[in-house]
N, C-alpha and C positions, 0 to 999 in steps of 0.2 A: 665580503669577497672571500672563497674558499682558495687557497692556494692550491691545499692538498686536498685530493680526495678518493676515500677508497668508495665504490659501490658493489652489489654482490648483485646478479645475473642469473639468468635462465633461462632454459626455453618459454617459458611462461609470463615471464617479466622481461619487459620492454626496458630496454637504455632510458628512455625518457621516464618511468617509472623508477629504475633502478634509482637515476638521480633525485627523482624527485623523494623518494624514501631515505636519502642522503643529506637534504636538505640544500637541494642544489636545484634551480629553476634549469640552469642548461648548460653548456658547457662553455659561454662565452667567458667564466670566471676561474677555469680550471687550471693548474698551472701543471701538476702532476696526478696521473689518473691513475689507482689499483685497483684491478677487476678480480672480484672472487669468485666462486661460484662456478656457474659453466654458461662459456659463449658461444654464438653461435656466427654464420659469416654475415649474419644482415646488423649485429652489434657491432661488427667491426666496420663495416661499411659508416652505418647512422655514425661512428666515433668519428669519421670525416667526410662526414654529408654535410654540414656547414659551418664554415669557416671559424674555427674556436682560437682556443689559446693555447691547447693542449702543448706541452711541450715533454714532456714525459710519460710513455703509456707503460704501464708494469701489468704482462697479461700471465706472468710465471705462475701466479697464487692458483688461477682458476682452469678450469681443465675446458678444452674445444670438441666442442659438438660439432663435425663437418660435416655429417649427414642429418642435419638439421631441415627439415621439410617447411619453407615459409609459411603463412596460414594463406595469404591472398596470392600465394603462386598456384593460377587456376590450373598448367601443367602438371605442374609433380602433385598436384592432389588427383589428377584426372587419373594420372600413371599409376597412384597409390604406390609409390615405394619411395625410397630416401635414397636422395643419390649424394655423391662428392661434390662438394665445394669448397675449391680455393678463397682462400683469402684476397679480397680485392675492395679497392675504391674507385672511384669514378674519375673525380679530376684531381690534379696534384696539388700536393699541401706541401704549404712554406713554413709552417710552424714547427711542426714533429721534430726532433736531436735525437732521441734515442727512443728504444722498443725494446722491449720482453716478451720470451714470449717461454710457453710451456711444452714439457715433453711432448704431449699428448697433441701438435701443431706438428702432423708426420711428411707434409708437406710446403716446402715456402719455395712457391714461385721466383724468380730471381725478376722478374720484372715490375712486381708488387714492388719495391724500392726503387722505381725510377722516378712514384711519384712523389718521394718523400724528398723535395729538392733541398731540403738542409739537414740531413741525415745525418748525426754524424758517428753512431753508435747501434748495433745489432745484439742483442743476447739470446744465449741458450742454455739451460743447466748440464750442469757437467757431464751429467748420464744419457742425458738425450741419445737416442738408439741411429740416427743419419746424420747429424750436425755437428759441427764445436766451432766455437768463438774465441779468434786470437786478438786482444787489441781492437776489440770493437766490429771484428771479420766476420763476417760467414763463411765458412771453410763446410765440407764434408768430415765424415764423422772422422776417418785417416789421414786427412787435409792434404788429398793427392790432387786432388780439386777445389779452386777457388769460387764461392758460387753467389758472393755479395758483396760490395766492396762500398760502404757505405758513401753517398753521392758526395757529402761535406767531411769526409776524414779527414784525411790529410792531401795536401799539394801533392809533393812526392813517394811514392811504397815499390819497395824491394819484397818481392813476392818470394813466399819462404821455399827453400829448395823441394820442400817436399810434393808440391805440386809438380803435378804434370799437365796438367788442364785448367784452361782458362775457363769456364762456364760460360756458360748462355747468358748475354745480358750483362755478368759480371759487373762492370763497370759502364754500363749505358748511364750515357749523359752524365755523367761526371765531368764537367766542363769544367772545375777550377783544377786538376789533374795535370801535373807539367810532367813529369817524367814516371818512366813506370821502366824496372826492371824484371826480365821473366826470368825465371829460372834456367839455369843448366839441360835440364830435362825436360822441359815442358816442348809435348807431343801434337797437342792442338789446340785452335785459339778458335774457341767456340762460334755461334751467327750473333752476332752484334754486341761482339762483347766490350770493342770501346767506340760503342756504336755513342756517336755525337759528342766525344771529347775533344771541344774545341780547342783545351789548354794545351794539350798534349804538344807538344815541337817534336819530339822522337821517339822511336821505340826498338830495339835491339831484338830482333828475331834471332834466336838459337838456333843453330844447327842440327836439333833433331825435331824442329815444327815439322810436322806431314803434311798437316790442313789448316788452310784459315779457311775460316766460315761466312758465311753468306751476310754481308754489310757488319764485317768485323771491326774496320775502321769506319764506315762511313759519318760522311761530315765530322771527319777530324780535319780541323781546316788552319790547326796549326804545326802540320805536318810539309815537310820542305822535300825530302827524300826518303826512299823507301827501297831498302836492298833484301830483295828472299833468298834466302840461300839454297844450297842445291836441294837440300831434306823437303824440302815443299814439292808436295807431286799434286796440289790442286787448291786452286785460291778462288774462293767460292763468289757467285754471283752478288754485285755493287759492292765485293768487300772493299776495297779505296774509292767509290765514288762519292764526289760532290767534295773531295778534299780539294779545296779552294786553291790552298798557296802549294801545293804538291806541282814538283818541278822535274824533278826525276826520280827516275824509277829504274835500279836492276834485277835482273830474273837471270838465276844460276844454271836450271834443271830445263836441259834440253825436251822434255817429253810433259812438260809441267801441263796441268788442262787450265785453262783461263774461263772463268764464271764469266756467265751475260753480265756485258755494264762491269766488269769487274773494278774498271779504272775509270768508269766514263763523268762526264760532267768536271772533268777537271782541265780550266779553262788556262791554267799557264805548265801544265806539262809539255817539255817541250825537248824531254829525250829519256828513250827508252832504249834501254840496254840488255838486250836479253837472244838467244840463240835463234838462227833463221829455219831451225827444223820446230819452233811451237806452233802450234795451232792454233789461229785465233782468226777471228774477222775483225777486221778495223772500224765496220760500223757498228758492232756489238761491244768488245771489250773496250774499245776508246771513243766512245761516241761522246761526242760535244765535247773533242780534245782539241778548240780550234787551232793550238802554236802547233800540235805537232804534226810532225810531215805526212804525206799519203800514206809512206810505205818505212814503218819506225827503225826493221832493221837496218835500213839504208841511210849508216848518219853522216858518210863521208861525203866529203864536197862535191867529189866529181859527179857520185849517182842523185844527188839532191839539186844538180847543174844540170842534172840529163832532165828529172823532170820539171824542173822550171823552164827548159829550153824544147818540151812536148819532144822530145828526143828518148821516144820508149819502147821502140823495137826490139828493142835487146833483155827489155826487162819481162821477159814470159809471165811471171806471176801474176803480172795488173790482170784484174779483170775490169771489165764493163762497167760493172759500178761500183766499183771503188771509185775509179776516174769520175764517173757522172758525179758521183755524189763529193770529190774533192773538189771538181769547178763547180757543185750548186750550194756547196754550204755557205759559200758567203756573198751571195746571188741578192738582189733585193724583190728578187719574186717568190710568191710561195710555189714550193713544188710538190710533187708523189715521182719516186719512181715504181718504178712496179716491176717485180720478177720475177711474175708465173708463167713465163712466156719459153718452148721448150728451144728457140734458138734467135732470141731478141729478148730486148727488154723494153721498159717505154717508158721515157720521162714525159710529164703532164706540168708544163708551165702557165701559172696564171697569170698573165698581163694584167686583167683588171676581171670586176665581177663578168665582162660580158667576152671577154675576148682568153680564149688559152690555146698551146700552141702543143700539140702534141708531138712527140719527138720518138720514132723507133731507132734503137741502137742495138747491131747484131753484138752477139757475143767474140764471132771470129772476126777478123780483122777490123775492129772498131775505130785500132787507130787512124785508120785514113780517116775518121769523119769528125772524130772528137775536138780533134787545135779548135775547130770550125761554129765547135758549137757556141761558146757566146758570141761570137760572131753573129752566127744567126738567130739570136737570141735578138740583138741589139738590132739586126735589120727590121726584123720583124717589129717591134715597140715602133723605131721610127716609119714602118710604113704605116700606121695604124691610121695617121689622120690624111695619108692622101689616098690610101686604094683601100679595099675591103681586105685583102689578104695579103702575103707574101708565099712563096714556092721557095723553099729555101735549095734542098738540092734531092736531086735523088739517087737513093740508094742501088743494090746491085743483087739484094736479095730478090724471091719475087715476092715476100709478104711486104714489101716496102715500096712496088711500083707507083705508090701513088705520092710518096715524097712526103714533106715535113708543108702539114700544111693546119689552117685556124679551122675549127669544127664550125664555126657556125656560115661559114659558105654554104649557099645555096647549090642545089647539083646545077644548076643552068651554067653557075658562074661557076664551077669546076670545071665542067666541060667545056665551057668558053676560053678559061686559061689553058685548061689540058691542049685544046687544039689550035690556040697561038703557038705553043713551044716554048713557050716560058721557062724556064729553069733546063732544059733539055741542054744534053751537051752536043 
């Protein structure tokens, strides 16, 4: 068994060669690996294409070939030239602690360590021309930006003041991560940068963030509360979605833009605090928010007592389907609503594979018809095993003369009900 082992690399020599000129069958026996020579991205790849021991790679010694042309890549031979390639592995390794790497690596992906799920160590030599390494970090060469945060460092880090930026990825999946301080100045908090830090319980947004990014928190699901302060003028699409235990939420900056799904999937949010002049749709930014109310800026009693008691005359802002879609989401029929429609919309309720009950609803005065609607939801199931259809009511518009009625009636029996007078007032 080799604990230690150095091999020397080329384009010409294969890994599996390199070790075998080492005296090493494979790398099931490796404990610390030093590559000399020059590598290239499919050496680094084959180093965790199957499952070793490797627990130390030191790639500082040997200089990276990134325009390295595979031999059996029938593409880039067809192209005949040599293109860039990042450094990448296929599926995540549990063995890897630490990496090295060399000047001549002018590029590192921050997402290439998310699969290193016990990371706990990053290097780069001193002189490196974009990078430097504090305590095991990957920082940018001026360390204004943080751009790796090793998955198994440490529990807790105090991000050093000279950062203004969080990076991309940063801290994805870092899930043993409990607390994380940002800096005084820190400007923006890149797309997924503590994308699936389950550990996390809080995080302290500064007063001069402008941007969080697109699933910046997502599935951080040990997150309770989240306050933005006014400096945020735009929180990018599913940045707090699927945060599990996230319970409240406040938003400072009246003119803030809210990303699609920004907060959606988060099932005990159940108050949102923030100005009645933002912008948002409530089936986009809080979709499958099921505690929290229709209408979030409305958190006092009296207007949360108007719409439990279908008392919404007063409230101009409901539209159509907001309402349709707060009485159908916790419905036990499947539904669609639809609205491409330039002055209705139409809900499509399935009773069972053979029976559905198609519903138009105007945009202007909806509320006369909506209290009514599971009403006639529920008439309609229980007419199912004594008549073929039910006529639920009819509308006022004229694309609605023909009422709420089951599609698979025959016209015989539409016109047979139509000219009883059935549902007619």
């Amino acid at each position: 068994m080799k604990n230690d082992v150095t091999i020397k690399l080329s384009d010409s020599v294969s890994l599996k060669d390199a070790l075998k000129d080492a005296g090493v069958n494979d790398l099931a026996s490796v404990n610390k690996l030093t590559v000399t020579g020059a590598f290239n991205y499919t050496h680094f790849d084959e180093i965790f294409e199957k499952k070793g021991t490797v627990r130390e790679l030191d790639l500082s010694a040997a200089s990276y070939n990134a325009y390295f042309i595979k031999r059996d890549d029938y593409f880039s031979r067809w192209r005949n030239e040599k293109t860039y390639h990042n450094l990448s592995i296929e599926d995540d390794n549990e063995t890897l602690v630490s990496i090295s790497f060399p000047s001549s690596v002018s590029q590192l992906k921050p997402y290439l360590f998310s699969h290193f799920r016990n990371l706990k160590s990053i290097a780069v030599p001193d002189d490196h021309e974009f990078y430097s390494v504090e305590n095991g970090i990957l920082f940018n060469k001026d360390k204004t930006k943080i751009v790796r945060y090793p998955v198994k460092h440490k529990s807790n880090y105090m991000i050093p003041e000279t950062v203004v930026k969080i990076g991309k990825h940063a801290f994805d999946k870092c899930t043993g991560l409990k607390s994380i301080v940002l800096p005084e100045k820190t400007v923006k908090i890149g797309h997924y940068a503590f994308y699936e830090c389950t550990g996390l319980t809080s995080v302290n947004i500064p007063e001069t963030v402008v941007k969080i990014g697109k699933s910046a928190f997502e599935y951080c699901t040990g997150l309770t509360s989240v306050s933005i302060p006014l400096s945020v003028e735009k929180i990018g699409e599913e940045a707090f979605s699927d945060c599990k235990r996230l319970e409240a939420v406040k938003i400072l900056n009246p003119k803030i833009k809210l990303g699609e799904c920004a907060f959606s999937s988060c099932p005990n949010l159940t108050s949102v605090d923030m100005p009645k002049s933002v912008a948002y749709k409530r089936n986009d930014v809080f979709r499958y928010c099921e505690k929290l109310p229709l209408y979030i800026e409305m958190q006092n009693e009296e207007k949360n007592h108007q719409i439990k008691q279908v008392k919404i005359k007063q409230l101009k802002e409901l539209s159509a389907y907001d309402w349709v879609e707060n009485l159908m989401k916790n419905s036990k029929y499947p539904y669609k609503i639809y609205n491409n429609y330039t002055n209705k919309l139409k809900l499509l309720v399935m009773i069972n594979e053979k029976m559905k009950l198609e519903i138009s609803v105007p945009f202007k005065h909806f509320q006369n018809i909506l209290p009514r609607l599971m009403d006639a939801i529920e008439q309609y199931e229980a007419s199912i095993n004594k008549f073929e259809f039910v006529l639920v009511e009819y509308m006022n518009t004229d694309d609605d003369k023909k009422g709420w009625r089951a599609k698979h009636l025959s016209e015989e029996r539409q016109k047979e009900i139509t000219e009883s007078g059935i549902g007619t007032k």
